[in-house]
C-alpha positions as a printed NumPy array, in Angstrom:
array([[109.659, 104.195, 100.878],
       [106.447, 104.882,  99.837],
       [105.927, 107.195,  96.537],
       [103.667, 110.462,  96.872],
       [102.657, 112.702,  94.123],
       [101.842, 116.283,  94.492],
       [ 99.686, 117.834,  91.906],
       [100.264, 121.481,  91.245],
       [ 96.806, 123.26 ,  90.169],
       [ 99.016, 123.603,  86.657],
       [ 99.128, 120.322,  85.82 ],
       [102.889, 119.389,  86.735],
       [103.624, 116.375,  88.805],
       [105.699, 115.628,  91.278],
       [106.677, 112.481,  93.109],
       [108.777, 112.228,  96.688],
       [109.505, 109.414,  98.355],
       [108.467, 109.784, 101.862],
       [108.982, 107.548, 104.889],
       [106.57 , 105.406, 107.062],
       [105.102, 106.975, 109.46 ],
       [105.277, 110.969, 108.121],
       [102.516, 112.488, 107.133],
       [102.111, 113.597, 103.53 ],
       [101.901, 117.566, 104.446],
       [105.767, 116.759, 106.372],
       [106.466, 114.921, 102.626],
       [105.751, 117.9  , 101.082],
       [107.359, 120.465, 103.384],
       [110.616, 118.427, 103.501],
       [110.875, 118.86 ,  99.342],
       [109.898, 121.879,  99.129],
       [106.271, 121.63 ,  97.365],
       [104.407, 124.526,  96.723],
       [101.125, 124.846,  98.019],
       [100.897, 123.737, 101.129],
       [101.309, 126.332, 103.969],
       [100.497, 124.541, 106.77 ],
       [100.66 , 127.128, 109.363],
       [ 99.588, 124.865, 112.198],
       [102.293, 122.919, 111.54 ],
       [100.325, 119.575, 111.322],
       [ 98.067, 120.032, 114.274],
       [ 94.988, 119.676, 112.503],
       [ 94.231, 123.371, 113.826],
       [ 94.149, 125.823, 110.167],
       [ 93.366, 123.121, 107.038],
       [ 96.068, 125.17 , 105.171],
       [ 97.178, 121.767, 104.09 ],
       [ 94.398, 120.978, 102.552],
       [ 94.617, 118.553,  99.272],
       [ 92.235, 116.837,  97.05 ],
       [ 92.811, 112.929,  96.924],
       [ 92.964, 111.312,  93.021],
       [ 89.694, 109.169,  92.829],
       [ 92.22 , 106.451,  91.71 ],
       [ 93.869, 106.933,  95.197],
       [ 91.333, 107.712,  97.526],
       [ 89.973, 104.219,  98.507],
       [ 93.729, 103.217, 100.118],
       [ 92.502, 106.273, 102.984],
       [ 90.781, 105.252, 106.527],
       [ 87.766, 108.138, 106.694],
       [ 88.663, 111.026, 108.052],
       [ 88.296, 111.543, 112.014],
       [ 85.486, 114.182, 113.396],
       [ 88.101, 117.081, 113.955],
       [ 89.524, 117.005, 110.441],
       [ 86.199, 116.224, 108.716],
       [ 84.867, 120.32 , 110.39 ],
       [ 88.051, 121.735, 109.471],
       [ 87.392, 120.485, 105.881],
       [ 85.22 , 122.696, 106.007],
       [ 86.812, 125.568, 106.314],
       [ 89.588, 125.616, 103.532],
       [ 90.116, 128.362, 101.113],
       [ 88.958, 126.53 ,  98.545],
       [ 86.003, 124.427,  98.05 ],
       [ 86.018, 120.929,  99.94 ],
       [ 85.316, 118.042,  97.112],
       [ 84.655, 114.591,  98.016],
       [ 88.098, 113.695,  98.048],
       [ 89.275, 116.707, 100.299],
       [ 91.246, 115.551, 102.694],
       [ 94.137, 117.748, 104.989],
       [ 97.42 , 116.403, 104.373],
       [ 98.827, 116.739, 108.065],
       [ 95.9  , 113.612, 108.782],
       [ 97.373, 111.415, 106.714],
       [ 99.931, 109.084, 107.952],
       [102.276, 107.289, 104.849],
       [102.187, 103.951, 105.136],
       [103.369, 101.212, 102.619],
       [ 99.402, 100.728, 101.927],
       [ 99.543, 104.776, 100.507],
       [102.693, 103.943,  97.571],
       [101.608, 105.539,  94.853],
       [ 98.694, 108.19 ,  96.664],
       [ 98.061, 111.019,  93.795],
       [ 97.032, 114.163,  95.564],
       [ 95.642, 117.517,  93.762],
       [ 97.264, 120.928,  95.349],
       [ 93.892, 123.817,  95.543],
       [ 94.589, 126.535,  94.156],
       [ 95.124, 128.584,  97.293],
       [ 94.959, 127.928, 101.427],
       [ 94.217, 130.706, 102.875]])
């Protein structure tokens, strides 16, 4: 399985396996990481999973599609250039080792 890290806006790390085809929002619901609400559920609908991609990470990504690229723009925090919401992106074997950064608030 693919490994994920969370980054809480304190510094701490946190890596989770997650499997193929779930997104990383479900990764982090499933294990309990704080700091993503996702209230939508992962319909691309609230950007309360909203997470900043590690520049170190962020070339394994397709861009993101019209829909999620307007609700970007709409998070509690500021959107960055490697803002991306987590309920968009799919794990696949090409993501092992994605690094994302937790804002500091979603709604």
């Amino acid at each position: 399985m693919p490994e994920i890290t969370y980054v809480a806006v304190d510094g701490t790390a946190r890596s989770i396996d997650v499997p193929v085809g779930t997104t990383v929002m479900r990764g982090a619901v499933f294990n309990d990481i704080d700091g993503i609400v996702a209230q939508c559920a992962g319909n691309a609908q609230c950007a309360t999973c909203h997470v900043y991609v590690d520049d170190t990470t962020i070339d394994r990504l397709d861009p993101a599609l019209p829909d999620e690229d307007d609700l970007l723009d709409f998070t509690a925090c500021p959107r960055r250039p490697g803002s991306r919401l987590s309920c968009q992106l799919t794990v696949t074997a090409a993501l092992d080792g994605l690094i994302v950064h937790l804002p500091e608030r979603q709604k």
